[in-house]
Backbone as numpy.savetxt, mean C-alpha at the origin, in Angstrom:
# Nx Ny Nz CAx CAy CAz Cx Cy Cz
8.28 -9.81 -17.91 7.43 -8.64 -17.91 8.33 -7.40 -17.91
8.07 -6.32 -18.79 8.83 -5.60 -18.62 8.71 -4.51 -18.24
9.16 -3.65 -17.16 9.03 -2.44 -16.35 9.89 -0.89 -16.70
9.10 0.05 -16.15 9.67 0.88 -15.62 9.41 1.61 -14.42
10.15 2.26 -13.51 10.39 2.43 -12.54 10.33 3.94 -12.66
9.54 4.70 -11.79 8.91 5.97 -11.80 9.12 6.29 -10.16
9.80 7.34 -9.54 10.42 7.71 -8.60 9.33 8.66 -8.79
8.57 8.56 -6.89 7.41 9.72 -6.46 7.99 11.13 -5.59
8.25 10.12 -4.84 8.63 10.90 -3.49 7.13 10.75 -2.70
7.70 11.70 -1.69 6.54 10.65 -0.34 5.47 11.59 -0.24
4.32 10.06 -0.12 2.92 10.29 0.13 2.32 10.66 -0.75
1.26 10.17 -0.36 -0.19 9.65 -1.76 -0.58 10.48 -3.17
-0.14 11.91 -2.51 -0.34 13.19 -3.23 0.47 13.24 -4.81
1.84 13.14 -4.09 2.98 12.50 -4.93 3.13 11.26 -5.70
2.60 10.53 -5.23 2.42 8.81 -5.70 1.52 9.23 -6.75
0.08 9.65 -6.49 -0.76 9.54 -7.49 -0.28 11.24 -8.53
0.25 11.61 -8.82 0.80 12.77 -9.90 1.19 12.00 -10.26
2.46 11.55 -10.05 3.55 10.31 -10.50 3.09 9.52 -11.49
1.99 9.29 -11.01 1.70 7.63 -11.82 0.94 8.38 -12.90
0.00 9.02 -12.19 -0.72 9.33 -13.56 0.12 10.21 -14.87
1.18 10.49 -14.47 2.19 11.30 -15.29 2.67 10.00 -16.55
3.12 9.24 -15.83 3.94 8.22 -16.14 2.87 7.30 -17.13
1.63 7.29 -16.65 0.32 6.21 -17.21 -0.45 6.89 -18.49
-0.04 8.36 -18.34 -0.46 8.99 -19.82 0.36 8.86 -20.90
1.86 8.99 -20.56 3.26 9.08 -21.47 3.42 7.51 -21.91
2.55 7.04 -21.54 2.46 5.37 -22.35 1.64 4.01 -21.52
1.72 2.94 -22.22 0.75 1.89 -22.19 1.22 0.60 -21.36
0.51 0.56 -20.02 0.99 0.11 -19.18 -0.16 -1.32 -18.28
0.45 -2.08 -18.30 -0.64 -3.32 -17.85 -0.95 -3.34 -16.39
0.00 -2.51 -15.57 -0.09 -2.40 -14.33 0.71 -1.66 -13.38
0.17 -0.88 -12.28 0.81 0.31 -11.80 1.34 -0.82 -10.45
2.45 -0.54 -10.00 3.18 -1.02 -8.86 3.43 -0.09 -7.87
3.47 -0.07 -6.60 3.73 0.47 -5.13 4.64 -0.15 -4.82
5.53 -0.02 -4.90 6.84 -1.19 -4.15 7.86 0.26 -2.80
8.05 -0.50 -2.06 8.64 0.01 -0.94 8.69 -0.47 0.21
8.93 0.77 1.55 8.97 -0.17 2.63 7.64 0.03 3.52
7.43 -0.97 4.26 6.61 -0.44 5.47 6.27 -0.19 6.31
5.90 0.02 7.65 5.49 -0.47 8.55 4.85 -1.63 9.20
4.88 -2.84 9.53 3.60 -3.49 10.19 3.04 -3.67 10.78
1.65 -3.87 11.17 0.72 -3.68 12.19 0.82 -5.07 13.20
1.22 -4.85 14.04 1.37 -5.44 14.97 0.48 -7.21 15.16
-0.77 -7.03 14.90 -1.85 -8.19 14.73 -1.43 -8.83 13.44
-1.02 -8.35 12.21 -0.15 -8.56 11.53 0.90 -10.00 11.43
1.75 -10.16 12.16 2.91 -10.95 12.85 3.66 -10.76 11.94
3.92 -10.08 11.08 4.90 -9.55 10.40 6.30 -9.24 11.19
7.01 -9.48 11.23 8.78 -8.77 10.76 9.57 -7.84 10.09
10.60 -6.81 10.68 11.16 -6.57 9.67 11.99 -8.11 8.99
11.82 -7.22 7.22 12.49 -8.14 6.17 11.06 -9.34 5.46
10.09 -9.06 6.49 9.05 -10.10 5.96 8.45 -9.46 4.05
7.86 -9.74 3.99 7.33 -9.19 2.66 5.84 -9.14 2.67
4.78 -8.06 1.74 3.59 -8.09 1.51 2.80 -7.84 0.49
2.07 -8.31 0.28 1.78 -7.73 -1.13 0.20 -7.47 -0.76
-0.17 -6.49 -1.78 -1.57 -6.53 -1.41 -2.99 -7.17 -2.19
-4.23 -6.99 -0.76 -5.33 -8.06 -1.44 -5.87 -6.79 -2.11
-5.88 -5.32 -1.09 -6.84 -4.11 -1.08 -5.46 -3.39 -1.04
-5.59 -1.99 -1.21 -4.81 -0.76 -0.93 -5.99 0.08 -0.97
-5.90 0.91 0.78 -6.95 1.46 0.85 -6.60 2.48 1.60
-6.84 4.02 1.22 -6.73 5.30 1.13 -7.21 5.68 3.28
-6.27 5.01 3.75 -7.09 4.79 5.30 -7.48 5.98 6.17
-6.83 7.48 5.57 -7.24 8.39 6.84 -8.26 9.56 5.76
-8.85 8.82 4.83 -9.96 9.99 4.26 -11.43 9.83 5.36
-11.80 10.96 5.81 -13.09 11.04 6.56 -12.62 11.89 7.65
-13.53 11.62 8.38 -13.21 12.75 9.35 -14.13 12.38 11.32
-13.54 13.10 11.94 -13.72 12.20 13.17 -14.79 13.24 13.90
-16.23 12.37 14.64 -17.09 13.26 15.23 -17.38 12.64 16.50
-16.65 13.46 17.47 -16.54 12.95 18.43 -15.61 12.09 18.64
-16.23 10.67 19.36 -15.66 9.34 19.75 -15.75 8.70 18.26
-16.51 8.93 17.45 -16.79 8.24 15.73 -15.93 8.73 14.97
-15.62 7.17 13.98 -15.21 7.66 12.87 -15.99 7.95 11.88
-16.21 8.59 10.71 -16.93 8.37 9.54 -15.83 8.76 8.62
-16.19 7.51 7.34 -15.56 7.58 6.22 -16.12 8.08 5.01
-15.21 8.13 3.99 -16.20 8.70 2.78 -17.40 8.24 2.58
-17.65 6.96 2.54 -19.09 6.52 3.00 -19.71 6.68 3.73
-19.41 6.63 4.68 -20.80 7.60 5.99 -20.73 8.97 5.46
-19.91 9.48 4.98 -20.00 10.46 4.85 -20.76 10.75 3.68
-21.09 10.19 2.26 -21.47 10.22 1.43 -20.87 10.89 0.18
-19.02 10.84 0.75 -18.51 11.48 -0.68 -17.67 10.19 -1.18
-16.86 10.71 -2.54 -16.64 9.78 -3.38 -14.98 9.95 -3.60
-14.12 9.64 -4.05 -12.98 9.99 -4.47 -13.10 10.43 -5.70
-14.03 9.50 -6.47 -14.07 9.45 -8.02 -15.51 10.41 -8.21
-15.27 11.55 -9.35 -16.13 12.49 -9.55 -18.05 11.87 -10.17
-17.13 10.87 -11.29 -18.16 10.18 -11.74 -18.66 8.97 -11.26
-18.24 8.45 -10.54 -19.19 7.04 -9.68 -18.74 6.59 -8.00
-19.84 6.43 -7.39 -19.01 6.01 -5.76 -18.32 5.39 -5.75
-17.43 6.07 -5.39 -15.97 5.03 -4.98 -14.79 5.62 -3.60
-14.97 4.83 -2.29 -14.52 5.02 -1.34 -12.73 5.03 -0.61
-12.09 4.92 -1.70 -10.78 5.08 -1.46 -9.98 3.82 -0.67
-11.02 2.72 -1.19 -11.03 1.33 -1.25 -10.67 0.38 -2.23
-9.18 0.00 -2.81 -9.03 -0.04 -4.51 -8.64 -1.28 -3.96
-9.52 -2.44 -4.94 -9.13 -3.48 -5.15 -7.74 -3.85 -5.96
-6.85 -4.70 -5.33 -5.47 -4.99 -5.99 -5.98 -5.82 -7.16
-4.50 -5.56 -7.93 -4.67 -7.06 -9.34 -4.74 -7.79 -8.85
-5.52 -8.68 -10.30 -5.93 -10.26 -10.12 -5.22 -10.74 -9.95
-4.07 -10.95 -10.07 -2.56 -11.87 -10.03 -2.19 -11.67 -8.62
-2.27 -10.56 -7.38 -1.70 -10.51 -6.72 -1.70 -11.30 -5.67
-2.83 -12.45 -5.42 -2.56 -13.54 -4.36 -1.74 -14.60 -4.70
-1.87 -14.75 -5.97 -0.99 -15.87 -7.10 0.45 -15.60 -6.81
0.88 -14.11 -6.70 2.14 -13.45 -7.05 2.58 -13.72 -5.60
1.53 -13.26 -4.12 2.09 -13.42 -2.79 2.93 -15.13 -2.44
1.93 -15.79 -3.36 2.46 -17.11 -2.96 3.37 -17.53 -3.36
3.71 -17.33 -4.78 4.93 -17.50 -5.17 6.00 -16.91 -4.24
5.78 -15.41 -4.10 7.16 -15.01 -3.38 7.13 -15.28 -1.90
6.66 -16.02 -1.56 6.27 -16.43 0.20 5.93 -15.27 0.75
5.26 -14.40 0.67 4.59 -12.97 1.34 3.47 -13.20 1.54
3.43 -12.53 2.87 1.46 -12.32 3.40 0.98 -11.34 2.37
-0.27 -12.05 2.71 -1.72 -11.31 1.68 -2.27 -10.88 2.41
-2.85 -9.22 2.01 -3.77 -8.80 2.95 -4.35 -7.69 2.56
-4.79 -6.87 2.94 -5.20 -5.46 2.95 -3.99 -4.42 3.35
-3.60 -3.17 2.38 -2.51 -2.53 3.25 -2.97 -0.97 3.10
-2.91 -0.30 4.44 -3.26 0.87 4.84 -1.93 2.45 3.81
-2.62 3.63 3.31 -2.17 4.20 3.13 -2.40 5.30 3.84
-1.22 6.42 4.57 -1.65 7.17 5.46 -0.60 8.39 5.18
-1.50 9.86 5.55 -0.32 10.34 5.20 0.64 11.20 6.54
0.01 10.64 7.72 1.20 10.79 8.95 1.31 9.55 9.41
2.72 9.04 9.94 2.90 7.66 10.37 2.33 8.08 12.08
1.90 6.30 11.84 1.13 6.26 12.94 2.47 6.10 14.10
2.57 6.95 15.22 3.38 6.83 16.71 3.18 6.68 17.75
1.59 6.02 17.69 2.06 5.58 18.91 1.01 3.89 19.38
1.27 2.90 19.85 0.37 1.79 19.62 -1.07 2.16 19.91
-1.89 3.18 20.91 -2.63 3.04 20.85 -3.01 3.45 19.31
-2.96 4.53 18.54 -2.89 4.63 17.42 -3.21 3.24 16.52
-2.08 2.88 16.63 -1.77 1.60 15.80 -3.40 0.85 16.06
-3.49 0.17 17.41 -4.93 -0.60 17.74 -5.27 -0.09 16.96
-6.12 1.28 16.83 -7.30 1.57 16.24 -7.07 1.77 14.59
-6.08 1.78 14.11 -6.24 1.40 12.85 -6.48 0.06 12.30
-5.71 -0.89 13.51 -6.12 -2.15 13.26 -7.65 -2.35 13.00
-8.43 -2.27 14.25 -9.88 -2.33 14.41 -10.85 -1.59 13.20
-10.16 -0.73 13.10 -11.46 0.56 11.73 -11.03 -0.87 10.51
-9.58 -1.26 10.22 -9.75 -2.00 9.31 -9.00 -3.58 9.72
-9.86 -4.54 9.69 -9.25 -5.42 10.21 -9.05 -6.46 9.31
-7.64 -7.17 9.54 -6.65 -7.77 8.82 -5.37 -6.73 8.30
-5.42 -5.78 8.69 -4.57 -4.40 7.65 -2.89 -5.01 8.04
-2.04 -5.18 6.61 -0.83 -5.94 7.15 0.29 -4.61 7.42
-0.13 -3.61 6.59 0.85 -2.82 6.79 0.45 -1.39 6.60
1.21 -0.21 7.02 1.15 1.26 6.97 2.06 1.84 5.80
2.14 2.02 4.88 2.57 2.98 3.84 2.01 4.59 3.48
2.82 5.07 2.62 2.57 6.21 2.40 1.95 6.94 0.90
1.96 5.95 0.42 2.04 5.73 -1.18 1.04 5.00 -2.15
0.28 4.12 -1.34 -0.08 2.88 -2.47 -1.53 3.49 -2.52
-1.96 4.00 -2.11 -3.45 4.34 -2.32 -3.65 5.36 -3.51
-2.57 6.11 -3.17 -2.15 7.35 -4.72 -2.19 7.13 -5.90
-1.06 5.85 -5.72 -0.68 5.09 -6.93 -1.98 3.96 -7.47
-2.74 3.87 -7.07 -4.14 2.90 -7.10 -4.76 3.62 -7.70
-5.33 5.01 -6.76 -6.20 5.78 -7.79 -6.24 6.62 -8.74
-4.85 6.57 -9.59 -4.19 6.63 -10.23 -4.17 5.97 -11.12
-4.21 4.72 -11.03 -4.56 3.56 -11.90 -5.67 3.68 -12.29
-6.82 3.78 -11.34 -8.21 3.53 -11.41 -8.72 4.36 -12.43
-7.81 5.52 -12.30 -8.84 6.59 -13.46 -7.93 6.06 -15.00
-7.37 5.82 -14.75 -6.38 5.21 -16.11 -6.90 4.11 -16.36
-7.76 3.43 -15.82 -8.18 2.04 -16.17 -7.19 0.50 -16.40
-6.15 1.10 -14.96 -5.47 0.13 -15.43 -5.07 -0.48 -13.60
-5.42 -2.06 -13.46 -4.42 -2.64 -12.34 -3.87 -1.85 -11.73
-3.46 -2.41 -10.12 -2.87 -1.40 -9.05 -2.22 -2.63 -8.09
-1.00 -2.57 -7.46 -0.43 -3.98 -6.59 -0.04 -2.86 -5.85
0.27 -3.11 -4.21 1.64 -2.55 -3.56 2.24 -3.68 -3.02
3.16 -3.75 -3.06 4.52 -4.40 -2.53 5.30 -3.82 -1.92
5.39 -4.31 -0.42 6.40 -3.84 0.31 7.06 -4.44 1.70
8.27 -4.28 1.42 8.83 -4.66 2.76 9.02 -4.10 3.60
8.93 -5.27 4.81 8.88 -4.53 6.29 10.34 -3.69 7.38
9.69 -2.54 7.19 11.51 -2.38 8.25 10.79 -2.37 9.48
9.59 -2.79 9.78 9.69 -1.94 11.51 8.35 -2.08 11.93
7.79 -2.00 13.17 6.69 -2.55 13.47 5.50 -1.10 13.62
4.36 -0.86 13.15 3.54 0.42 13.63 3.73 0.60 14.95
3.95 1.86 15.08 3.81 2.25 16.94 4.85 3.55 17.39
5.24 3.46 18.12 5.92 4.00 18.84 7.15 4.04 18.27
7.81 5.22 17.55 8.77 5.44 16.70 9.99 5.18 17.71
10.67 4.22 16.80 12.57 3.63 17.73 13.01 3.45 16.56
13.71 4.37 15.86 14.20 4.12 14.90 15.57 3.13 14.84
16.09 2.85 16.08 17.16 2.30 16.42 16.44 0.33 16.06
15.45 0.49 16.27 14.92 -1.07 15.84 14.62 -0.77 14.40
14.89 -0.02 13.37 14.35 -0.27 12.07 15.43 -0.88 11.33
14.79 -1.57 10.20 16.06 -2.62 9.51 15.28 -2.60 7.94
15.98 -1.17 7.46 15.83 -0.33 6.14 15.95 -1.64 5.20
17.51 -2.17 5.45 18.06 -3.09 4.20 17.53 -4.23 3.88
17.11 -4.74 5.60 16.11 -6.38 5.58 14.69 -5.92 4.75
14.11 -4.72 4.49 13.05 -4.50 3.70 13.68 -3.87 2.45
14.08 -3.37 2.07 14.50 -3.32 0.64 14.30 -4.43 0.32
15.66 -5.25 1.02 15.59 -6.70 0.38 14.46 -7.70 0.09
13.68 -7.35 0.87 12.65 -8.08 0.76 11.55 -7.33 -0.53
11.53 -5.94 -0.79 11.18 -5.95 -1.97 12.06 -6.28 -2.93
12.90 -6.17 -2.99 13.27 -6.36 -4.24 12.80 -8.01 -5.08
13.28 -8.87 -2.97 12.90 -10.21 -3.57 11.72 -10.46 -4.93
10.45 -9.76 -3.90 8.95 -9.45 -4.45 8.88 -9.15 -5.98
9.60 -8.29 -6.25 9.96 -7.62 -7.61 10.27 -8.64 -8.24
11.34 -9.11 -7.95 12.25 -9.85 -8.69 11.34 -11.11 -9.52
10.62 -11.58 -8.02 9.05 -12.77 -8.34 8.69 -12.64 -9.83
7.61 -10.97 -9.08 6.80 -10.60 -10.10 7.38 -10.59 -11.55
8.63 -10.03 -11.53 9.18 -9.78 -13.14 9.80 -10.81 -13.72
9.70 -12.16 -12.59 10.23 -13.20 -13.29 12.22 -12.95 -13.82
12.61 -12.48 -12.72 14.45 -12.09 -12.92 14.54 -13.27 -12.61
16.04 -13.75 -13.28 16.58 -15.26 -13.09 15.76 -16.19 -13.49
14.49 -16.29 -14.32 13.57 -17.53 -14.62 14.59 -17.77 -15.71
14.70 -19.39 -16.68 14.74 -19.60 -17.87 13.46 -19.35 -18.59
C-alpha cells in the first residue's frame, strides 16, 4: 500500500486542516492518525503497547450543566452542516483485521484537546465513554476530515504513558514510537514478500 505522510502539528484543529489539505491535492483510500498516546487506565494498556481504533471520537465537544454532561446530541448540534453527525467517526473496515494482525488492542480512542491530569479526570472520561483505550490529540480531526472527503479514517497509536496525573519521568516516548511504527509497518505490509 502506498503512503504519504502529512505532518499536522498538535490537536484536532491542525489534524483536520492537514488532512483535508493533503485529501484535496490528491486521491487517497484512507486517512491515518498514527502517533503516541496516552492510556486509560481500565484500558490495561502499557507504555510500548499498541492501538488501533474501532471509533475515533471527538470526546470534549458539548458542554457541562452543572453535575451533567451534554454532548452534541443532547445538545442537538451536529459537526457536519448537512446531516447529524456527533463527532463519533466510525474507523475503517480493515481496522480490527489490521489490530490483529499487529497484536494491538481494539477499541474506541478519545480525542481531546487538553490532556487529561489528573485520575479523577481520567475516571470520568472512562465512564462518559466506556471501553475508551486511549487519549490523543489528533484523530478525531483527521476523521472528520476524512468524513467530508468521503474517504476512511484509522488512528494508530502507541502508548508512552498512562492518563492521569502528569510524571513525565514515567513516559517512554521511544517504546511508543516503536510501537507505531510496528503498526505502520503491519498496515503497509514493509518486509512482506
Amino acid at each position: 500500500m502506498p503512503a504519504e505522510v502529512v505532518v499536522s502539528g498538535v490537536g484536532p484543529v491542525a489534524a483536520a486542516l492537514a488532512t483535508a489539505a493533503a485529501l484535496q491535492a490528491g486521491s487517497y483510500d484512507l486517512a491515518v492518525s498514527a502517533g503516541i498516546a496516552g492510556a486509560y487506565p481500565g484500558s490495561g494498556l502499557g507504555p510500548g503497547a499498541l492501538a488501533v481504533s474501532s471509533d475515533l471520537i471527538q470526546a470534549d465537544l458539548g458542554t457541562q450543566d452543572g453535575a451533567t454532561w451534554l454532548g452534541l446530541e443532547d445538545l442537538g448540534l451536529s459537526v457536519r452542516p448537512d446531516a447529524a453527525h456527533f463527532g463519533h467517526f466510525a474507523a475503517w473496515k480493515g481496522a480490527a483485521d489490521l489490530a490483529q494482525r499487529a497484536g494491538a488492542a481494539f477499541g474506541p480512542m478519545l480525542t481531546l484537546s487538553t490532556v487529561t491530569a489528573s485520575a479523577t479526570e481520567a475516571v470520568t472520561w472512562e465512564t462518559r465513554f466506556p471501553g475508551a483505550l486511549t487519549e490523543g490529540m489528533e484523530g478525531a480531526g483527521v476523521a472528520h476530515a476524512a468524513l467530508l472527503a468521503g474517504v476512511p479514517a484509522l488512528e494508530l497509536r502507541g502508548v508512552s504513558n498512562a492518563v492521569g496525573p502528569r510524571d513525565r519521568a514515567s513516559w517512554r516516548i521511544g517504546e511508543a514510537l516503536a510501537a507505531t511504527r510496528r503498526g505502520l509497518e503491519v498496515m503497509l505490509g514493509v518486509g512482506k514478500q
